[in-house]
C-alpha positions in Angstrom: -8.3 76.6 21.2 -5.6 74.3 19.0 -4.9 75.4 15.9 -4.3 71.7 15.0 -7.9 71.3 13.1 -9.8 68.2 14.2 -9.3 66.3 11.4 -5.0 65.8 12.2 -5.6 66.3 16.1 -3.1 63.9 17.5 -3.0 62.2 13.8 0.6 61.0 14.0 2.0 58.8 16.3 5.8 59.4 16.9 8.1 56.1 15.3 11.4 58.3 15.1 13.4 54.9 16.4 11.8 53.1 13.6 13.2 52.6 10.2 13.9 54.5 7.8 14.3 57.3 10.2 16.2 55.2 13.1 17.2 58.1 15.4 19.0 57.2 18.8 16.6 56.6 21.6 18.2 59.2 23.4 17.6 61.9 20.1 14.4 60.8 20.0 12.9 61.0 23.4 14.1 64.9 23.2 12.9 65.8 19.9 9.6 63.7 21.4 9.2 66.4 24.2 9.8 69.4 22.0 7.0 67.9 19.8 4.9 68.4 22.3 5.9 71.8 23.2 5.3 73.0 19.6 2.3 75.2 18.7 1.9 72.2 16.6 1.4 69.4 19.8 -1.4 68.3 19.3 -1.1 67.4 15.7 1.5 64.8 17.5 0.1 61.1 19.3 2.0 58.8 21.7 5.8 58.2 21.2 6.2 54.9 19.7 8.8 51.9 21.6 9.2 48.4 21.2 8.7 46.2 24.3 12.5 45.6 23.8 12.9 49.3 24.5 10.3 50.1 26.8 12.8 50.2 29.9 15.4 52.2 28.3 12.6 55.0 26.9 11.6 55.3 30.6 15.0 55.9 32.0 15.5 58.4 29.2 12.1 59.7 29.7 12.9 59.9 33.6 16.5 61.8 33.1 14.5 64.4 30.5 12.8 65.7 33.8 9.3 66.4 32.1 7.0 64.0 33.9 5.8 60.8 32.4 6.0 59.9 28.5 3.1 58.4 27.0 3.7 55.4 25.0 2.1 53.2 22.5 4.2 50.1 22.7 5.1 47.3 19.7 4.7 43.8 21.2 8.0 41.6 19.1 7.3 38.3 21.2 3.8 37.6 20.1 0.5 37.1 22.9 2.8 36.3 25.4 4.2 39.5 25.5 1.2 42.0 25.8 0.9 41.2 30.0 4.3 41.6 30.8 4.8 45.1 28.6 2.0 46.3 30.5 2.4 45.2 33.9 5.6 46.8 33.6 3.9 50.1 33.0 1.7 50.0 35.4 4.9 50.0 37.3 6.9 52.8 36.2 6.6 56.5 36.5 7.8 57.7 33.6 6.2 56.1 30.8 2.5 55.6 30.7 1.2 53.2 28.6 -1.3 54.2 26.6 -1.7 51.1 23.6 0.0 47.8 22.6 0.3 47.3 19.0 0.8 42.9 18.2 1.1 41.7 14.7 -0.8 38.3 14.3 2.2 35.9 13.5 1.8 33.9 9.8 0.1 31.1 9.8 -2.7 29.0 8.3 -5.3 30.0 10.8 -5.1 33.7 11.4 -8.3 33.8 13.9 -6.6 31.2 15.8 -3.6 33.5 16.2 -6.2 36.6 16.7 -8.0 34.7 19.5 -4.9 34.6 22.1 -3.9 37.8 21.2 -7.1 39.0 22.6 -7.5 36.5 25.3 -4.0 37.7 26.8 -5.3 41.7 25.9 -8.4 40.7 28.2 -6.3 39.2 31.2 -4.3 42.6 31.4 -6.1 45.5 29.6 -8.2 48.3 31.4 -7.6 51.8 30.1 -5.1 50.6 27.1 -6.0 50.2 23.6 -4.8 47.0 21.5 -4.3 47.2 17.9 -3.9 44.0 16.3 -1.8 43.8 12.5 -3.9 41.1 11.1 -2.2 41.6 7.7 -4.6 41.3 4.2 -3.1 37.9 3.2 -5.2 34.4 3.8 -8.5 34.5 6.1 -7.7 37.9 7.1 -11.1 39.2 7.3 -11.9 36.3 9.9 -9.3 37.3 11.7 -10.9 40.8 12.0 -14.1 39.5 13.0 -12.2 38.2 16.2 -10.5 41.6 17.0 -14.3 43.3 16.4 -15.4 40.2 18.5 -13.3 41.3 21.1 -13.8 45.0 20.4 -10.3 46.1 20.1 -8.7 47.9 17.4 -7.0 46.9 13.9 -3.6 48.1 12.7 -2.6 48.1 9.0 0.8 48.1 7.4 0.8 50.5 4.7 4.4 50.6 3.7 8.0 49.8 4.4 11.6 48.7 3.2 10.2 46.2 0.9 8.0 47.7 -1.9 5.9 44.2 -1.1 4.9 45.4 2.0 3.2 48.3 0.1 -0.3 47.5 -0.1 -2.5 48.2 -3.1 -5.5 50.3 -3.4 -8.0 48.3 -3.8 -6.4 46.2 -0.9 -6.7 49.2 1.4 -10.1 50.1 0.4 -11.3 46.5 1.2 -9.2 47.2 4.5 -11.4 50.3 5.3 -14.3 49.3 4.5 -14.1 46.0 6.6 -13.4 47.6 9.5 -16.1 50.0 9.1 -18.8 47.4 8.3 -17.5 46.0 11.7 -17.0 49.0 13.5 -13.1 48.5 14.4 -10.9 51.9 14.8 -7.6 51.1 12.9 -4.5 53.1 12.6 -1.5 52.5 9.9 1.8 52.0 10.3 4.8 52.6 7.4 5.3 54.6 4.3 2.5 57.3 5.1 4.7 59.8 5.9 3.5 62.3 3.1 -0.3 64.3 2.6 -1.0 62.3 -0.7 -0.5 59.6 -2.8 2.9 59.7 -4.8 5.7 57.6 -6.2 9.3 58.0 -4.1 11.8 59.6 -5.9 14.8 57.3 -4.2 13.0 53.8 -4.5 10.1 54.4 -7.1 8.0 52.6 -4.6 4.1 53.9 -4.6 2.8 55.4 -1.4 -0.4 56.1 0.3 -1.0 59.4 1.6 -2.2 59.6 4.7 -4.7 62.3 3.5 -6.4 59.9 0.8 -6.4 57.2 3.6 -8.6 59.9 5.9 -10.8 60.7 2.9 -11.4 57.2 1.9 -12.5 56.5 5.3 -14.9 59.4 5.2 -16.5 58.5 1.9 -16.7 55.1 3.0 -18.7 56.3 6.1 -20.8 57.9 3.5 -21.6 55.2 1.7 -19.3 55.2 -1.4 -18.8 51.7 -3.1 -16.0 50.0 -3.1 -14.4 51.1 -6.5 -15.2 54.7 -4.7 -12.8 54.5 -2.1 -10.1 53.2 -4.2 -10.6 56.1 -6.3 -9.7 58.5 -3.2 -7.1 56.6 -2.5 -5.6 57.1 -6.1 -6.1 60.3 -6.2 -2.6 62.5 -6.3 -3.8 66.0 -6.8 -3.3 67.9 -3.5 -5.2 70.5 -4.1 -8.0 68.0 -5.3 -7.5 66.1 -1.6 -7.2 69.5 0.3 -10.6 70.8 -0.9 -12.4 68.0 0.0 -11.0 68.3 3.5 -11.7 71.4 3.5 -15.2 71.0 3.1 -15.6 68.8 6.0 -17.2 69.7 9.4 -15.6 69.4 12.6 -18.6 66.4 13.1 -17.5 64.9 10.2 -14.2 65.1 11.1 -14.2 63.7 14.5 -16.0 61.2 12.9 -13.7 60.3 10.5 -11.3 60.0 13.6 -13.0 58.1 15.7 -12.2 55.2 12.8 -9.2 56.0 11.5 -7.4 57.3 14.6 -3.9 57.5 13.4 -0.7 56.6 11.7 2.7 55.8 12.9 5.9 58.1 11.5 9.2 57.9 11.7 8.7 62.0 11.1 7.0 64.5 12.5 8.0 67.1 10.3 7.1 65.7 6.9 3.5 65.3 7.6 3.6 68.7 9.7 4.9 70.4 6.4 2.3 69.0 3.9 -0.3 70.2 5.8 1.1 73.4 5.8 1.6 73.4 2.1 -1.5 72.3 1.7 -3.4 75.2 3.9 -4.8 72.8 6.0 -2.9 73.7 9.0 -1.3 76.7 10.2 2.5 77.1 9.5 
């Protein structure tokens, strides 16, 4: 049996190349494989590439010797790059392409934009998963209607270099809770590298913790208002946030999971550790 409980299993999806982290492919790749040789494996998702990249992670992935490396793939050229990311998958040996991740480009008419991103996941999707970055600025909850249209997955951007690409609370809560009145999965991407909710030391820039995003998503499911959720997501007690998981049963948490099925990290480690200071996870 894992000793991952289900509530993290396969929680974080591997961004080392990403900022801020930006380790060398090569770095990366191994640490990747040692990941997922750790009694701690399947706390760990897909390793995450641009399309850019995606040759040069399979010949790194094919001189590592370990079989094939299961990728979840950034699209950087818009719709037009989903088919040929993929075909080139199909293709190869040692990378096995398991999602494509597309941010809707900024413009007036965001479910314009959202309708050939799915049109061109359609023409060359079977077993993959799309997650589409709508963004929460404009018509953004049309735009989500299309990707629930369409039934593929949502991606929100939670973080990064910029403290304007933190979002707020309240602006996540109105995130979670569309998707779930539409039933879209989502994952998160950026600055959720830590359990809970806290301001950064180096930058003073206020992030979500990936355990308030879990728990919002579960009282959500259980019917909590609006003003609710954002509460959770405040919250910045650990021990507060670790209860509450806690308390949850493996149903409840597979599905919390089945929603919010993960976040992209630049570290494995940091989230690993919290949970272990936390008692939610074995050290």
């Amino acid at each position: 049996m894992s000793t991952v409980p289900a509530l993290f299993r396969h929680l974080v999806d591997d961004a080392a190349m990403f900022p801020p982290g930006n380790l060398p492919m090569a770095q990366a790749v191994t640490a990747h494989r040692s990941h997922l040789t750790s009694p701690y494996a399947d706390l760990v998702g897909p390793f995450v590439c641009t399309d850019q990249d995606l040759m040069d992670v399979a010949a790194e992935a094919a001189r590592s010797g370990d079989g094939p490396l299961r990728v979840s793939v950034v699209i950087s050229g818009g719709a037009g790059g989903i088919e040929p990311a993929i075909r080139w998958g199909d293709r190869s040996k040692d990378v096995e392409v398991t999602a494509v991740e597309v941010r809707l480009r900024d413009e007036d008419d965001l479910s314009r934009n959202a309708l050939r991103v799915v049109r061109a996941c359609d023409d060359c999707l079977d077993e993959e998963t799309a997650y589409v970055e709508i963004g929460l600025d404009g018509a953004w909850e049309r735009a989500l209607d299309v990707v629930a249209d369409a039934g593929y997955a949502a991606k929100l951007r939670t973080g990064g270099l910029d403290v304007s690409l933190f979002p707020s609370a309240e602006q996540v809560a109105s995130f979670v809770i569309a998707c779930l009145d539409r039933e879209v999965a989502f994952k998160c991407t950026a600055g959720l590298h830590n359990a809970v909710r806290h301001t950064a030391s180096d930058t003073g820039f206020e992030h979500h913790g990936f355990l308030n995003v879990l728990l919002a998503t579960r009282a959500s499911l259980d019917g909590a208002a609006h003003d609710e959720v954002v509460s959770v997501l405040n919250e910045r007690d650990g021990k507060v946030l670790a209860a509450r998981a806690g308390e949850l049963t493996d149903d409840q948490a597979m599905s919390t999971r089945r929603w919010f099925t993960s976040f992209g990290s630049c570290s494995i480690d940091e989230p690993r550790n919290d949970l272990t200071t936390l008692g939610l996870m074995e050290g």
